[in-house]
C-alpha positions as CSV (number, residue, x, y, z in Angstrom):
1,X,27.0,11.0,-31.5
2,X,29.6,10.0,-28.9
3,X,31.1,12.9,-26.9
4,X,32.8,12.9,-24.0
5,X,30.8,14.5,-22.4
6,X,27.5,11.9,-23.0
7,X,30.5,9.0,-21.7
8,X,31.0,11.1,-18.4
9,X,27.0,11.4,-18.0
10,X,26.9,7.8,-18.7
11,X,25.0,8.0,-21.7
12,X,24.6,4.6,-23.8
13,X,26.1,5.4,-27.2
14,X,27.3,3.4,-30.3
15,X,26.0,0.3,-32.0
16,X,22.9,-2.0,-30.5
17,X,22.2,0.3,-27.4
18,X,19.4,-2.1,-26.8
19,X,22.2,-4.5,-25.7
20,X,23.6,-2.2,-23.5
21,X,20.1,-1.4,-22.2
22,X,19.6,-5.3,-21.7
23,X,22.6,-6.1,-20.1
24,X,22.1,-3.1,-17.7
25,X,18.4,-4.3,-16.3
26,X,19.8,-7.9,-16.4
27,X,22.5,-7.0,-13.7
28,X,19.9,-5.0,-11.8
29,X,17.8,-8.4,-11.8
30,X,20.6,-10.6,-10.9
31,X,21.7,-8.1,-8.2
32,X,18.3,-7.8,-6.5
33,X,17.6,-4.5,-7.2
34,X,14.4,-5.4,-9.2
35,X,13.4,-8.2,-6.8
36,X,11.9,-12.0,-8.2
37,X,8.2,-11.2,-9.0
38,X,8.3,-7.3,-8.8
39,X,7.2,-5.2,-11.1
40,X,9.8,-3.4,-13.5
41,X,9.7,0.1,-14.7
42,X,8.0,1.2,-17.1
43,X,8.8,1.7,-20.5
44,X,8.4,5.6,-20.8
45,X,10.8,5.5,-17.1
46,X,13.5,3.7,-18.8
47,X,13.6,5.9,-22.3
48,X,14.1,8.7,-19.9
49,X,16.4,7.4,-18.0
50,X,18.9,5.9,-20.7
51,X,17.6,8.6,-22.8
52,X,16.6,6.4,-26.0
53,X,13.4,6.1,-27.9
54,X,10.9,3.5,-26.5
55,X,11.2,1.5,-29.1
56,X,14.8,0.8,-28.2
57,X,13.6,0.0,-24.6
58,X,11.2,-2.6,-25.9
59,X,13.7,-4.0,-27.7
60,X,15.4,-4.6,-24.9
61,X,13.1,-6.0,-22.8
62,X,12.0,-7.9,-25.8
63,X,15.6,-9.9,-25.3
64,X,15.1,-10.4,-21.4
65,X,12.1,-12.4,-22.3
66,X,13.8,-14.4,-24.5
67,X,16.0,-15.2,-22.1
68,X,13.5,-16.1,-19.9
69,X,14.4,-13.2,-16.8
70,X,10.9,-11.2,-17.4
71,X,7.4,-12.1,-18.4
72,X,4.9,-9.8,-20.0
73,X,1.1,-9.8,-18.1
74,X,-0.9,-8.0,-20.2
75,X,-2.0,-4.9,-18.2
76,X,0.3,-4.9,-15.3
77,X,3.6,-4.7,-17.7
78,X,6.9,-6.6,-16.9
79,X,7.6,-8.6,-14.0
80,X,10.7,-10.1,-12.9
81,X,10.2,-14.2,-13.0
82,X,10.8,-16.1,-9.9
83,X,13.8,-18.4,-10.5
84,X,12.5,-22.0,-11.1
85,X,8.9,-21.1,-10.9
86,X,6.1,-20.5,-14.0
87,X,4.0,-17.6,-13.6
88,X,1.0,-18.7,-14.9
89,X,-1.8,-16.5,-12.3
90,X,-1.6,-13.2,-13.9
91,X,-5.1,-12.0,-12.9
92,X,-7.1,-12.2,-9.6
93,X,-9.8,-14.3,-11.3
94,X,-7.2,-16.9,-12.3
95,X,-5.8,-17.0,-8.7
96,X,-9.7,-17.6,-7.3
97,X,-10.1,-20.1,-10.2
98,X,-6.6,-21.8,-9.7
99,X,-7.7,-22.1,-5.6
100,X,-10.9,-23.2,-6.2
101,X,-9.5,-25.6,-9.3
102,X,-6.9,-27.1,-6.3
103,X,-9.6,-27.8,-3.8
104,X,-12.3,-29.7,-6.3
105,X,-8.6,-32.1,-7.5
106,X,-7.9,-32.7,-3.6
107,X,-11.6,-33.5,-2.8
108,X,-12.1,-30.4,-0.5
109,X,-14.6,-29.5,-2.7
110,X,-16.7,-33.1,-3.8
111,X,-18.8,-33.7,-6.8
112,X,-22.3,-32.5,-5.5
113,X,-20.8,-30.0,-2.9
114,X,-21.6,-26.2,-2.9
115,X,-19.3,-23.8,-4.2
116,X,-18.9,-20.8,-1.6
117,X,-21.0,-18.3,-2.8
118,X,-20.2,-15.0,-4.4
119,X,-20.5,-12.9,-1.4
120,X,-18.2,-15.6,0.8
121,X,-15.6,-15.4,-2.3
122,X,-15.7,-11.6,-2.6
123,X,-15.1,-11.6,1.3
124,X,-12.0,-14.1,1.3
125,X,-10.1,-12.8,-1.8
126,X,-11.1,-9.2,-0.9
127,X,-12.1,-8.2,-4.6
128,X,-15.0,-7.1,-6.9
129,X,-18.3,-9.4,-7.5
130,X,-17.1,-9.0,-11.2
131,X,-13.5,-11.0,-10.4
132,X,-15.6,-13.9,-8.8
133,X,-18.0,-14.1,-11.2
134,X,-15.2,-14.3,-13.7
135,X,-13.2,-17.2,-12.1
136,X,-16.6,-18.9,-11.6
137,X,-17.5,-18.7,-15.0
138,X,-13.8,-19.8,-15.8
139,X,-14.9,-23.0,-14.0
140,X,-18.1,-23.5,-15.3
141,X,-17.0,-23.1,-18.8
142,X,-14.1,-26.2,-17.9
143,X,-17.0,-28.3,-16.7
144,X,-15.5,-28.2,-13.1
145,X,-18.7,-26.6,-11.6
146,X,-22.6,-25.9,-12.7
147,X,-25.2,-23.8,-12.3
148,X,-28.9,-23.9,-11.4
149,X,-31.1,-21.2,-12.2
150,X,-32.0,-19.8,-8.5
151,X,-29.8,-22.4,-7.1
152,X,-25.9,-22.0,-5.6
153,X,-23.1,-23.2,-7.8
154,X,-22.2,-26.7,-7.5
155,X,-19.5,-29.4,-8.4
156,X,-19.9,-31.3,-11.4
157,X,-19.5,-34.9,-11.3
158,X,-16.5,-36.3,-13.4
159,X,-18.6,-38.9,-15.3
């Protein structure tokens, strides 16, 4: 219900809040105030803060993906998309596998060469043995790189 009181406040009221709500986070995005590749608030902040139901919120949001302002990564929420740029590295395992994907297409790493080991990887992305293993097995399953039992990893041949 629209009172004056909710307008003073600044209360969103009437018909398709989730517009309102969507226009209001699209000017803090174009302003700055939620920077190019920052994270946005959460879902429960922003019910609370325009005082509607989540659902309304997601809504919302739903539209400023659409439009191509935010991307969804599935465990760290909504992130502001850079202008002009994909985000495509959403996990740490992808960013090890994308590096290591870069250096085997430039020749840095040559078919036959050894793939840093786990412990070298761990140290240079500072991150778990499970996150390397994951990008590593990323690779392996492309074809990029193989494995010998009780060897190191190396890089597959392109034949």
């Amino acid at each position: 219900m629209r009172t004056a009181r909710n307008v003073r406040e600044g209360h969103l009221t009437g018909w398709r809040v989730y517009t309102q709500i969507a226009d209001r986070v699209r000017e803090r995005i174009l302003t700055g105030l939620y920077a190019a590749g920052a994270s946005l608030p959460s879902e429960t902040a922003l019910s609370a803060e325009f005082r509607v139901a989540r659902n309304t919120v997601r809504r919302a949001l739903r539209t400023l993906e659409a439009d191509g302002l935010i991307v969804t990564a599935p465990s760290k929420g909504r992130i502001v998309k850079p202008e002009g740029q994909e985000v495509t590295a959403v996990y740490r395992y992808q960013v090890i596998a994308d590096d290591l994907r870069r250096q085997i297409d430039r020749g840095d790493l040559a078919p036959g060469d050894t793939v840093p080991s786990v412990a070298e990887l761990r140290w240079l992305y500072d991150t778990s043995r499970n996150t390397v293993r994951q990008a590593l097995a990323e690779l392996q399953q492309e074809g990029l790189i193989m494995s010998r039992p009780g060897k190191r990893r190396f890089v597959r041949s392109r034949e």
